[in-house]
C-alpha positions as a printed NumPy array, in Angstrom:
array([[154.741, 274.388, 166.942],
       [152.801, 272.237, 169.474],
       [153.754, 269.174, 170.449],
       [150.519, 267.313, 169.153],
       [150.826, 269.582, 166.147],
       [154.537, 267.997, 165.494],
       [153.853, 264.505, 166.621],
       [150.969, 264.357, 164.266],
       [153.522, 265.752, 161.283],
       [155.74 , 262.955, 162.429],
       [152.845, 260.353, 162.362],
       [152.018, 261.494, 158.738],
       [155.468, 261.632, 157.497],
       [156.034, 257.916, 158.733],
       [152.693, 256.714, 156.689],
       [153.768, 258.186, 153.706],
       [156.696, 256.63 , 153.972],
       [155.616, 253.403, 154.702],
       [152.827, 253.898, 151.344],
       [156.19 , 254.794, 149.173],
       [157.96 , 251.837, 149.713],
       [155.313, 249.245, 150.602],
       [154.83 , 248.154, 146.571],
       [158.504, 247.604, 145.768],
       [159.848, 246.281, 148.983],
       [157.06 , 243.918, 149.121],
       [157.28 , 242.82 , 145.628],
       [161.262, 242.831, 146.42 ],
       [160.4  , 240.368, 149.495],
       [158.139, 238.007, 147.397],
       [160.926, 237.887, 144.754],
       [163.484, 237.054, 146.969],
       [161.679, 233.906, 147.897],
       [160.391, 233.032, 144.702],
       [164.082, 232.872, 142.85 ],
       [165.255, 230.05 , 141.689],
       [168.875, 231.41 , 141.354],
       [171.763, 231.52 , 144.129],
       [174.196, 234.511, 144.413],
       [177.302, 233.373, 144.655],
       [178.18 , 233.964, 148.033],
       [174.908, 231.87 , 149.008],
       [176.598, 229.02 , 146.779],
       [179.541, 228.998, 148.969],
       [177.351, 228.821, 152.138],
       [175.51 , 226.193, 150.837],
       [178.953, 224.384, 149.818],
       [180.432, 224.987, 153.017],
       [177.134, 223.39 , 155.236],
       [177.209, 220.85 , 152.542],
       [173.513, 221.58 , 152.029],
       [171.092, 220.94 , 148.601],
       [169.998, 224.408, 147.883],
       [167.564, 222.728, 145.344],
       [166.004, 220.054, 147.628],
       [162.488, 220.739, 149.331],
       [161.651, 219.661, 152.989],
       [158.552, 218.728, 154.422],
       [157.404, 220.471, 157.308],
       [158.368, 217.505, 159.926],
       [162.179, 218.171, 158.111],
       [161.836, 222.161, 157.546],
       [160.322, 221.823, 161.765],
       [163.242, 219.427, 163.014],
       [165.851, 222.174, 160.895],
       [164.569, 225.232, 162.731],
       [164.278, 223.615, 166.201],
       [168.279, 222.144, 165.547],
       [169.376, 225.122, 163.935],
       [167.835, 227.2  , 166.747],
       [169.107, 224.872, 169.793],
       [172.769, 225.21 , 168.892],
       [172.402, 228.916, 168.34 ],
       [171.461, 228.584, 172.157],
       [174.019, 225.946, 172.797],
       [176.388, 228.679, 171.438],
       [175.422, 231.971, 172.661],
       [175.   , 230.929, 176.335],
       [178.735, 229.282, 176.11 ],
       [179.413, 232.977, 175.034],
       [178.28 , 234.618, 177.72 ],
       [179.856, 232.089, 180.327],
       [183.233, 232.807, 178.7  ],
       [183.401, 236.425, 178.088],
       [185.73 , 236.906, 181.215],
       [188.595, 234.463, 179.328],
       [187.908, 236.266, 175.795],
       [189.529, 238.904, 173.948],
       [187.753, 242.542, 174.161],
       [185.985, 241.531, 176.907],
       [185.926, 245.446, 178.48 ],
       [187.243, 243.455, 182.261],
       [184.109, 242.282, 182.905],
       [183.695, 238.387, 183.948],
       [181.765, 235.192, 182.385],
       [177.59 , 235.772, 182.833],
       [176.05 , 233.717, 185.775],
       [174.785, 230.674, 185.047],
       [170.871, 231.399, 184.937],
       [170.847, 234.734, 183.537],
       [172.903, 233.295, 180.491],
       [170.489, 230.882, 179.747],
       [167.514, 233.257, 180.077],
       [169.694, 235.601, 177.498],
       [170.652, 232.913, 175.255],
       [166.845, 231.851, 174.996],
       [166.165, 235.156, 174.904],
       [168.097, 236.677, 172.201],
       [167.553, 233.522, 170.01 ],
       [163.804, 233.658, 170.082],
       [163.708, 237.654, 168.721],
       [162.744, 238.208, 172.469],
       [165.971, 240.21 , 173.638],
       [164.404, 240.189, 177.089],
       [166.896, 241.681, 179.266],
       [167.402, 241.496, 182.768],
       [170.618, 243.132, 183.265],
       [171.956, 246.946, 182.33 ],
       [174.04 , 245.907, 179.188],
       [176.564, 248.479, 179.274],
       [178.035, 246.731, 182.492],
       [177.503, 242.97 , 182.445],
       [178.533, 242.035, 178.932],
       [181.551, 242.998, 176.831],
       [181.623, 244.348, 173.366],
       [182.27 , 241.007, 171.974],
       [179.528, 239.078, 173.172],
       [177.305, 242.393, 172.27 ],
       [178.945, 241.537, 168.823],
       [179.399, 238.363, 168.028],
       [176.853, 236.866, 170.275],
       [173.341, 239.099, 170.313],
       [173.851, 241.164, 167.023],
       [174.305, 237.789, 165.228],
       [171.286, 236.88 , 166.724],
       [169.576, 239.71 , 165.959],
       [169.771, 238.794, 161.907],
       [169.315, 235.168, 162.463],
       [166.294, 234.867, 164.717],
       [164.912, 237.498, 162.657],
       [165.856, 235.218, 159.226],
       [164.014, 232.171, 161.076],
       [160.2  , 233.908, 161.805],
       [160.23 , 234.881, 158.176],
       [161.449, 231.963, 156.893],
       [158.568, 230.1  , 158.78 ],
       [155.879, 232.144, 157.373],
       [157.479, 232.151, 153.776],
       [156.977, 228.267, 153.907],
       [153.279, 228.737, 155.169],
       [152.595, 230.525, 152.044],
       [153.839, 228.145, 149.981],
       [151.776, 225.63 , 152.078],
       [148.499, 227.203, 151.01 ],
       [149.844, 228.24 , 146.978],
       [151.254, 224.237, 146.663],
       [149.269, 222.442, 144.178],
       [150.869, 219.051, 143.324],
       [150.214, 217.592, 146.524],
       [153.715, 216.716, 147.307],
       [153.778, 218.795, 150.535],
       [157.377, 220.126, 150.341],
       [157.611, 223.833, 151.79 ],
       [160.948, 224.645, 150.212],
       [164.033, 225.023, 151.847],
       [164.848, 226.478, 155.554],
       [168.951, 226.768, 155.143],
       [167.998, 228.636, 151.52 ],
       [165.142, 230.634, 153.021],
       [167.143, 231.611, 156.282],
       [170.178, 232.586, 153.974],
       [168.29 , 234.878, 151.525],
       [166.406, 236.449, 154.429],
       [169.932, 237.036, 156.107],
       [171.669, 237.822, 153.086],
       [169.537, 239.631, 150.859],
       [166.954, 241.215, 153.307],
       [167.994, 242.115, 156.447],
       [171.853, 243.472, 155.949],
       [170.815, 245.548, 153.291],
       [168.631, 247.076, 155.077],
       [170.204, 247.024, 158.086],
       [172.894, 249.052, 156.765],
       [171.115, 251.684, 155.071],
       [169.252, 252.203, 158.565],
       [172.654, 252.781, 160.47 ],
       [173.611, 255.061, 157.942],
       [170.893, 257.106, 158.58 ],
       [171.129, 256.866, 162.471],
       [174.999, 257.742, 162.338],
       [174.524, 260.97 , 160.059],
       [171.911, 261.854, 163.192],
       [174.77 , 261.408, 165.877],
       [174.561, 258.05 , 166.834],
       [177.534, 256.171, 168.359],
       [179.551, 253.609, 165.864],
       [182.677, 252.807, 167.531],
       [185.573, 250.421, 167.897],
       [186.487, 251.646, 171.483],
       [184.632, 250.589, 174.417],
       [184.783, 253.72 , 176.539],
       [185.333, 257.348, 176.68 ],
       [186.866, 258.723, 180.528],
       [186.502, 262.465, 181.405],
       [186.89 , 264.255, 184.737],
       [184.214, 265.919, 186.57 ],
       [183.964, 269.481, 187.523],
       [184.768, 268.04 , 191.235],
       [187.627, 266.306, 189.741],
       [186.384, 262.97 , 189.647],
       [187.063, 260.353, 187.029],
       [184.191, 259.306, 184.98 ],
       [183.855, 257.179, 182.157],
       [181.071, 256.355, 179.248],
       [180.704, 253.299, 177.703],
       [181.245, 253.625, 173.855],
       [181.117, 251.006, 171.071],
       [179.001, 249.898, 167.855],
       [175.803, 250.963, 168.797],
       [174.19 , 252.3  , 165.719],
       [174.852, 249.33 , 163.6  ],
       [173.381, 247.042, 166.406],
       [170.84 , 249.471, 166.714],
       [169.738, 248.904, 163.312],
       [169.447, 245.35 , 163.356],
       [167.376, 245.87 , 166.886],
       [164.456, 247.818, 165.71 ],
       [164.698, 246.008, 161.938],
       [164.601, 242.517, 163.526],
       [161.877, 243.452, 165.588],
       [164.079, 242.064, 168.252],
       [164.618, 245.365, 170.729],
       [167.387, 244.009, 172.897],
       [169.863, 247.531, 173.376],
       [172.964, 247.937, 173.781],
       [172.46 , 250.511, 177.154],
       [170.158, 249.83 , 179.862],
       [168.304, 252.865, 178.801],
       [167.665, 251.229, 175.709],
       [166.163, 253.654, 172.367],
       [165.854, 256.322, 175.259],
       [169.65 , 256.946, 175.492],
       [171.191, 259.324, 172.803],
       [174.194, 257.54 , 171.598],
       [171.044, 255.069, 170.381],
       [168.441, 257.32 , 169.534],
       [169.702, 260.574, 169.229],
       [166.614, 263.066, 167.813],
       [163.062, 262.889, 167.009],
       [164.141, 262.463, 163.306],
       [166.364, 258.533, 164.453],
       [162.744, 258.135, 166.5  ],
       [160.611, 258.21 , 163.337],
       [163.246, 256.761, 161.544],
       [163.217, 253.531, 164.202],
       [159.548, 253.251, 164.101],
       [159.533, 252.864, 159.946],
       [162.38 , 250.093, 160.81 ],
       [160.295, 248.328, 162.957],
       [157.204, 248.475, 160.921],
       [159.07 , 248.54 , 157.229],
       [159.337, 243.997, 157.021],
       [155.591, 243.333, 158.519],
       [153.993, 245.592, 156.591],
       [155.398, 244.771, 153.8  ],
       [155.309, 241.192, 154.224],
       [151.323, 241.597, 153.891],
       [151.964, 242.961, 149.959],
       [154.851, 239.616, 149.376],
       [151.714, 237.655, 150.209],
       [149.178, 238.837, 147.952],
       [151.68 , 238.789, 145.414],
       [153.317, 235.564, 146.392],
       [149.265, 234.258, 146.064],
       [148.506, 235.636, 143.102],
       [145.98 , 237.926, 144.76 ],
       [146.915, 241.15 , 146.248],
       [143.21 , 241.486, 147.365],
       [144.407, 239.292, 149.683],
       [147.134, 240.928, 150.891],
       [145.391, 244.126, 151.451],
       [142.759, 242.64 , 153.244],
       [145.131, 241.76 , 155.993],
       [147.093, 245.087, 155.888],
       [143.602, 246.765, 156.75 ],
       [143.093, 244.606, 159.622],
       [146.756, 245.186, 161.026],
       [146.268, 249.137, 160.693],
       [142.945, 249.236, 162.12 ],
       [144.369, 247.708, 165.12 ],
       [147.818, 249.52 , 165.251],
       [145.48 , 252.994, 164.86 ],
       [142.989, 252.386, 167.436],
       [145.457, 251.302, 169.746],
       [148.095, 254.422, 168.853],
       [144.869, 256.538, 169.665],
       [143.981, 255.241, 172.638],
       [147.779, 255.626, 174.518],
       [148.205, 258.726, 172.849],
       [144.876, 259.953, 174.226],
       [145.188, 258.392, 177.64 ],
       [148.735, 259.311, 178.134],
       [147.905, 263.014, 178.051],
       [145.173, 262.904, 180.22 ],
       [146.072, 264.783, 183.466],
       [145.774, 263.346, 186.962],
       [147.666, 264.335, 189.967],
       [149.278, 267.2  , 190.973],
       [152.764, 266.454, 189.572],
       [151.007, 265.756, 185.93 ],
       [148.225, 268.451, 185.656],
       [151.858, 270.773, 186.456],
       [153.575, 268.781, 183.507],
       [150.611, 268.873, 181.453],
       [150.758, 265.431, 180.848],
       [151.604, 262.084, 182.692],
       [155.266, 262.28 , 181.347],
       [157.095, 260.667, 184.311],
       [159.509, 258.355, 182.326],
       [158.831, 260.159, 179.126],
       [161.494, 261.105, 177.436],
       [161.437, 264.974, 176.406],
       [163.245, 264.715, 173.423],
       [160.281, 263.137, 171.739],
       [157.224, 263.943, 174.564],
       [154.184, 262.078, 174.479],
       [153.395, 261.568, 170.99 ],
       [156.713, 260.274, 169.874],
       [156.551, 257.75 , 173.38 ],
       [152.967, 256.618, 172.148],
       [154.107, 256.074, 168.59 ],
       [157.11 , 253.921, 169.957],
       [155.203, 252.206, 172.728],
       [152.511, 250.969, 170.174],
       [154.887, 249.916, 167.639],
       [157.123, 248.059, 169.17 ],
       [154.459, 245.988, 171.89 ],
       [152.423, 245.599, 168.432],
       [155.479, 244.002, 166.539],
       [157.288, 241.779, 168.95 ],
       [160.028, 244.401, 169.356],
       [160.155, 245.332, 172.784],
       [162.333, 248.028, 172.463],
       [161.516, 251.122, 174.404],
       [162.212, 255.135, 174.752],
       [160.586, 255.596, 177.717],
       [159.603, 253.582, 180.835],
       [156.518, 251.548, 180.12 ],
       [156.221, 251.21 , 183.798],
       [155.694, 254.689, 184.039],
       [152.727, 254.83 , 181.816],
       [149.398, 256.267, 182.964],
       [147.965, 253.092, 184.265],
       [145.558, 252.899, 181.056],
       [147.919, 253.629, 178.592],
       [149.882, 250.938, 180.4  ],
       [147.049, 248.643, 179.562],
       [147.109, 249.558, 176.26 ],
       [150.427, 248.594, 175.514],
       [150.362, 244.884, 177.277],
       [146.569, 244.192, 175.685],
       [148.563, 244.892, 172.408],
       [150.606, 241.961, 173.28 ],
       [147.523, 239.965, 174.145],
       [146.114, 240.006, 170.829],
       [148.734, 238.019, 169.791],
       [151.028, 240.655, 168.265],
       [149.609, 240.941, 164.748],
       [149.181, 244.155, 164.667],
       [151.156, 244.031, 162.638],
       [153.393, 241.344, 164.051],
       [157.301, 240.484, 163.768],
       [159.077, 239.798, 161.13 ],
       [157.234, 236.677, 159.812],
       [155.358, 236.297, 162.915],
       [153.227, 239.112, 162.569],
       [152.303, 236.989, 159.194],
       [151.675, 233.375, 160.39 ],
       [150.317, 234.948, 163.159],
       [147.203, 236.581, 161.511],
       [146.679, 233.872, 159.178],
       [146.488, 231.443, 161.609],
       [143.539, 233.834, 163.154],
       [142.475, 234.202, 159.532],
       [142.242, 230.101, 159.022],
       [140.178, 230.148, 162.112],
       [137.699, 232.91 , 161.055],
       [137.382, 231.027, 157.789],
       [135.971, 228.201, 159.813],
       [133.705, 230.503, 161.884],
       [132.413, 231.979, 158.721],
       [131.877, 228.767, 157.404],
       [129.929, 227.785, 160.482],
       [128.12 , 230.673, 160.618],
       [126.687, 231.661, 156.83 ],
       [126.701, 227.27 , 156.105],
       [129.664, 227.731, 153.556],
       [132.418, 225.666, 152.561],
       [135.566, 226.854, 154.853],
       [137.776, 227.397, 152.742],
       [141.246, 229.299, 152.463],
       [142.711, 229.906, 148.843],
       [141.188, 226.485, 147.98 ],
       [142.811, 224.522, 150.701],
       [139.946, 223.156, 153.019],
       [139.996, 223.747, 156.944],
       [138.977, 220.625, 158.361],
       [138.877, 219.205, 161.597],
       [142.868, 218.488, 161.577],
       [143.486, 222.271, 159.863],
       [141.287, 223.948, 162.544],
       [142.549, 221.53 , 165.657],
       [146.067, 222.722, 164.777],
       [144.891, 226.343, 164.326],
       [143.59 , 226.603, 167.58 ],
       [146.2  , 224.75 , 169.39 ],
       [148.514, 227.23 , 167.771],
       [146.332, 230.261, 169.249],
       [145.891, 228.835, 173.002],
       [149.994, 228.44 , 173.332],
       [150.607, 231.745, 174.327],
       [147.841, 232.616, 176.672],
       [148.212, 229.154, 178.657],
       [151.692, 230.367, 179.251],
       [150.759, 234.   , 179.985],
       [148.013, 232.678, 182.618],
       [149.919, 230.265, 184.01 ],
       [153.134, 231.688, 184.762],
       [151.221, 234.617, 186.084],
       [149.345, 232.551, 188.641],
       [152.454, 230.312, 189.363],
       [154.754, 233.584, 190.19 ],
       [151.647, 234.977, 192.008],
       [150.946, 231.545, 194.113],
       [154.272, 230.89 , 195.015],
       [155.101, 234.708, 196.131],
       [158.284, 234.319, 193.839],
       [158.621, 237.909, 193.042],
       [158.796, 241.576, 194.165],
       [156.258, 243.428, 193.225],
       [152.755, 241.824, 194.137],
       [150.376, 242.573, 197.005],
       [152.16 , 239.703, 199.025],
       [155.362, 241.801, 199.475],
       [154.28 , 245.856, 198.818],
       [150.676, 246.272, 200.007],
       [147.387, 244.938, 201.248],
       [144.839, 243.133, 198.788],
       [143.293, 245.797, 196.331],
       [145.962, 249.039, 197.146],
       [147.287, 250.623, 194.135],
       [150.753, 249.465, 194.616],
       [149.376, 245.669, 194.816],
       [147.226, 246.133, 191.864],
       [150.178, 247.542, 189.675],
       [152.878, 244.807, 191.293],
       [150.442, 242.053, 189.896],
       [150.406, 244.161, 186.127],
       [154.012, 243.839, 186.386],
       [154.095, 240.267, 186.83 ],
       [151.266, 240.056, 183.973],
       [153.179, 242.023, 181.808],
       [156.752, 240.131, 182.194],
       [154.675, 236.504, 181.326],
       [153.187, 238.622, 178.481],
       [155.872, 240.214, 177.293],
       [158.164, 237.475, 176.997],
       [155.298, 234.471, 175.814],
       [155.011, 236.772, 172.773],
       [158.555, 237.076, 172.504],
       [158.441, 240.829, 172.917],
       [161.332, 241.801, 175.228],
       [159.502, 244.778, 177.072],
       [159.072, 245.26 , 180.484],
       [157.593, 247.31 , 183.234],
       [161.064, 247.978, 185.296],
       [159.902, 248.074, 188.387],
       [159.821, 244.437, 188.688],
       [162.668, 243.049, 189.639],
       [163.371, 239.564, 188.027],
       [166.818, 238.764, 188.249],
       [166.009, 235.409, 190.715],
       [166.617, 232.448, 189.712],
       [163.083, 231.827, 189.463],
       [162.29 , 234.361, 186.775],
       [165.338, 233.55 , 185.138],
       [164.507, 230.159, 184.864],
       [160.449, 230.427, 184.214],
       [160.529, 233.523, 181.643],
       [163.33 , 231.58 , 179.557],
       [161.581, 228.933, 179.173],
       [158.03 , 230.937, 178.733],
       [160.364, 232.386, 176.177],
       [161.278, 229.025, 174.463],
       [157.896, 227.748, 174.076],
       [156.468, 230.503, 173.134],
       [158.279, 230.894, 170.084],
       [158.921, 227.506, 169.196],
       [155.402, 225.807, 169.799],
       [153.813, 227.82 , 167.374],
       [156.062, 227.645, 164.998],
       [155.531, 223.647, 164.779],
       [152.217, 223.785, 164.726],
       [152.16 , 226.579, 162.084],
       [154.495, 224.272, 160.067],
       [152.19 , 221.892, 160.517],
       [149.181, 223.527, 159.354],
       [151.53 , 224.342, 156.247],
       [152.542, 220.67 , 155.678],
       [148.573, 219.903, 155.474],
       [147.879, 222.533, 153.114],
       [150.962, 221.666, 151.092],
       [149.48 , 218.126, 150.81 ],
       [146.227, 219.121, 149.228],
       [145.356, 218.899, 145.942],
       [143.031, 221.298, 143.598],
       [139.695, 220.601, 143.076],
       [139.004, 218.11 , 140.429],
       [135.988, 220.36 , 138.945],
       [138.973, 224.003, 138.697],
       [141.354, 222.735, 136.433],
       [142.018, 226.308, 135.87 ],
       [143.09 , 226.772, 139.303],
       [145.949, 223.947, 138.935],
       [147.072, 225.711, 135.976],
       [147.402, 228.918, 137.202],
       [148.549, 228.333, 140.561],
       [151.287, 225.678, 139.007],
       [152.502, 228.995, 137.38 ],
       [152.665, 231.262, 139.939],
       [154.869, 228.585, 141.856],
       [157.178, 227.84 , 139.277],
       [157.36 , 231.412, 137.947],
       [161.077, 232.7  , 138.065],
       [160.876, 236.344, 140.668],
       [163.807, 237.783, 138.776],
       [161.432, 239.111, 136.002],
       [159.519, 241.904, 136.977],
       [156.258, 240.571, 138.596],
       [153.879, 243.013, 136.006],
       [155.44 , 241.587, 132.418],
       [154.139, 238.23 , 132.891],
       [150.483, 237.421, 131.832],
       [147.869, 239.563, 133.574],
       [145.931, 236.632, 135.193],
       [148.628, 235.832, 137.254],
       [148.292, 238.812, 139.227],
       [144.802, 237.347, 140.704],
       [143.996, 234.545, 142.162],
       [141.407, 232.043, 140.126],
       [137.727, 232.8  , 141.043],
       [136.34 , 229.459, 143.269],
       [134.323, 227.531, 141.371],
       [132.053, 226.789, 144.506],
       [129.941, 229.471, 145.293],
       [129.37 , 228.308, 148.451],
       [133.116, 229.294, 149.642],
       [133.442, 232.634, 152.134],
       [135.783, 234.496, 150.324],
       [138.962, 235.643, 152.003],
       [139.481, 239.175, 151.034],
       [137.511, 242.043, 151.134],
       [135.794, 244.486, 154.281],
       [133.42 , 241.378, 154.899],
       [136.488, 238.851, 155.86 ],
       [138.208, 241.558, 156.776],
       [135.13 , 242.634, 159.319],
       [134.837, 238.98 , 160.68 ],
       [138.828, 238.549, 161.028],
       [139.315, 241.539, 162.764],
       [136.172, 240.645, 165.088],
       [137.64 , 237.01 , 165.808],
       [141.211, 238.618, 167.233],
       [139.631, 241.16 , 169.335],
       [137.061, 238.538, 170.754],
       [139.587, 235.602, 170.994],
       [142.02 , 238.101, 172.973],
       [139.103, 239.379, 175.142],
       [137.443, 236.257, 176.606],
       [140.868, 234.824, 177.319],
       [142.472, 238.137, 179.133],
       [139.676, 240.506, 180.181],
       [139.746, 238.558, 184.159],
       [143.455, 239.448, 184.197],
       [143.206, 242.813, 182.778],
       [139.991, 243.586, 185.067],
       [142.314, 242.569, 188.062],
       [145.607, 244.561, 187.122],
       [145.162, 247.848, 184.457],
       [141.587, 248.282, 184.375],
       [141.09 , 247.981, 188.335],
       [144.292, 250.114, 188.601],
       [143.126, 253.169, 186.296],
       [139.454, 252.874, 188.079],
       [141.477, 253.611, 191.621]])
């Protein structure tokens, strides 16, 4: 069997996959949210935080309870790291400088799991543990929490603007979602010969009689969580490359449907949670239609031959590992830069410079295709409020989303939402660049215009990228354990998670506030239903027009689902993307495959 032949087996295996669960996990997800019942262990939680499980927030109080929540996680994780060396299990190794803690803490707590240090020896088993693994779950629990509430934003109908609850929503997604899951996944990845273990290392002597010794510990559970999470922080250096993590092609696929399992899924909880899974779908076919063209385009460019050393290989497979070759690399590489992942198994610095390209103008579009866990969500319909507007410019309709109006305050905090991440791509690009504050540009490794100073400034492009989307990847051949890239990507980190994440509240809080049109009285009904509905029945036995959404009485509103939206939404990412990065990608990727 070919490689291509077995890669493309592997491709199809993973979509049918994805297609079998994608109804039932996604009407699982929407039910989750849509209970009005508390498991008992939630109850104790709740008891314990001394928190109302019953009382809604408004998005200024759901905002201020992420952004608290979130800062003490940081507060906590970075006092971790500082005091490993005084800790129990802490494997001998000492307390985490100062700057790279906070750029981990940051890290790890925005489902970035940027890394700038080989785990395996600079932080014990504990902090891997207790600290990041914890993280993994909770940062996770917060992005879908977020875009939970911005459904409920546009499906509200009494004008209240209450968004539900973030300690109930962050629980449940915790809880109910993500260990499940989790654990079924490192089932699966220990029955493949992954490494679970209590002890930290394993020593052996060499055939020259030397001692040796490899780190050990729980590595498939954290694993789990890592690619579930769509946070990709590993516990080796090596990351999903190194067999204790990622043992066969089989724990590859198996990865892959983790990663993409919540954020395709979420797009079904949506059309459900709306009453129209038109809706849903619509979105879906705009994710895939990206994730496709861009899994063709590294798989394609990654086996084109150039060079001596590649036309030998018959591929450009420096950095690829051979355990899954190029198809399984592609399939990983587009995945993970397309969900906010960032996990890796192989060296994305070692990627044929336009398959490199690829990957990091994946991350440009904004990571919706199809997006973290919640973020991938918000994320698109944020672009999908702002093609709503366009279309309304552009055809002289009403814009409209699900009834909810985009007006000037709905499409000024759409936009602002959209422009966070590339102001802090571009300008901690051109700061690092300006300054000379790294290793890696034509200031330090070549003239002007040489291939090595035209790759060093794609690394610097790509770290800014990688981390403003809270990704985590990185091209390793920049070296960015200064203080200066400590400092700068944690806080390129910070902002770019937390930013949007206001604003999308925000924009939530607005719709929440808006009432149904006085002339669809149908629509109130209805959509009062779907609200209050209780998600423990089975979605299908209640009445049959609940599972669409009411027809808009205005003719004159662009509809939101369908190949026409779906046409015009997938036109305004790839434009929005393009006119913002195509200088910067002319400049690094682009001028670097055309040498």
């Amino acid at each position: 069997m070919t490689e291509t032949t077995a890669g493309l087996l592997q491709l199809g295996a993973l979509l049918a996959v994805l297609a079998l669960v994608y109804v039932p996990f996604g009407d699982y997800l929407a039910a989750v949210f849509r209970s009005r019942r508390h498991l008992a262990p939630e109850r104790g939680l709740y008891r314990l935080a001394r928190i109302d499980p019953d009382a809604g927030q408004t998005w200024r109080a759901y905002a201020t309870s992420v952004l608290g929540f979130s800062f003490a996680a940081i507060v906590l994780l970075y006092a971790l790291q500082r005091l490993q060396g005084v800790l129990p299990w802490n494997d001998s190794k000492p307390g985490v400088t100062p700057a790279m803690a906070f750029n981990t803490a940051i890290s790890f707590v925005t489902n970035t799991n940027w890394q700038s240090f080989s785990p395996e020896t600079t932080v014990s088993t504990l902090t891997q543990m207790l600290g990041f693994a914890v993280q993994n779950f909770l940062s996770a629990a917060v992005g879908l929490a977020v875009a939970v509430a911005l459904i409920r934003g546009l499906i509200a109908r009494n004008g209240n603007g209450l968004l539900g609850n973030f300690w109930v929503d962050l629980v449940r997604g915790t809880l109910r979602v993500l260990l499940p899951v989790a654990i079924l996944i490192a089932g699966i990845l220990l029955l493949q010969g992954a490494v679970q273990s209590w002890h930290t290392g394993v020593g052996y002597t060499l055939l020259d009689g030397r001692s040796q010794a490899s780190p050990l510990g729980p590595f498939a559970s954290q694993e789990a969580i890592k690619v579930l999470g769509t946070n990709g922080g590993g516990t080796f250096g090596a990351n999903s490359a190194h067999p204790f993590s990622n043992p066969t092609p089989l724990t590859n696929v198996v990865q892959v449907f983790a990663i993409l399992l919540i954020p395709v899924c979420l797009t079904r909880a949506y059309g459900t949670m709306v009453g129209d899974r038109r809706q849903g779908l619509t979105l879906l076919a705009v994710m895939a239609t990206l994730w496709a063209g861009l899994l063709a385009a590294v798989w394609f460019l990654q086996t084109r031959t150039s060079g001596i050393a590649a036309v030998a290989a018959g591929a450009n497979t420096e950095g690829t590992e051979l355990r899954f070759g190029v198809p399984g690399t592609s399939l990983f590489a587009v995945s993970t830069t397309g969900t906010s992942t960032g996990a890796v198994n192989a060296a994305h610095d070692s990627l044929s410079p336009g398959a490199g390209g690829a990957v990091l103008w994946n991350m440009l579009l904004g990571e919706v295709a199809p997006g973290g866990v919640g973020s991938g969500l918000y994320g698109i319909l944020i672009l999908a409020t702002i093609t709503v507007f366009l279309g309304g410019l552009l055809v002289g309709r009403t814009p409209e989303i699900l009834g909810k109006k985009v007006g000037r305050r709905e499409i000024t905090v759409a936009v602002l939402s959209v422009l966070v991440m590339p102001t802090l791509v571009l300008a901690g690009t051109s700061l690092t660049l300006a300054t000379g504050a790294s290793t890696g540009h034509f200031t330090e490794d070549g003239p002007p215009g040489s291939p090595v100073a035209v790759h060093g400034f794609t690394e610097v492009l790509y770290a800014y990228a990688s981390t403003a989307n809270n990704n985590g990847s990185a091209f390793g051949g920049l070296i960015v354990t200064s203080d200066w890239f400590q400092v700068s990507l944690g806080l390129v980190m910070y902002f770019g998670r937390f930013l949007p994440i206001v604003l999308v509240l925000a924009l939530a809080g607005m719709f929440a506030r808006q009432k149904p049109r006085d002339d669809d009285p149908v629509a109130e009904v209805e959509a009062e239903a779907l609200v209050s509905s209780v998600a423990d029945e089975p979605l299908d036995s209640r009445a049959p027009q609940l599972l669409q959404a009411p027809a808009p009485s205005d003719a004159g509103v662009l509809p939101t689902s369908g190949p026409l939206f779906g046409a015009l939404l997938l036109g305004t990412t790839l434009l929005i993307a393009g006119l913002t990065f195509l200088p910067a990608l002319a400049l690094g990727p682009i001028a670097e495959a055309l040498l």
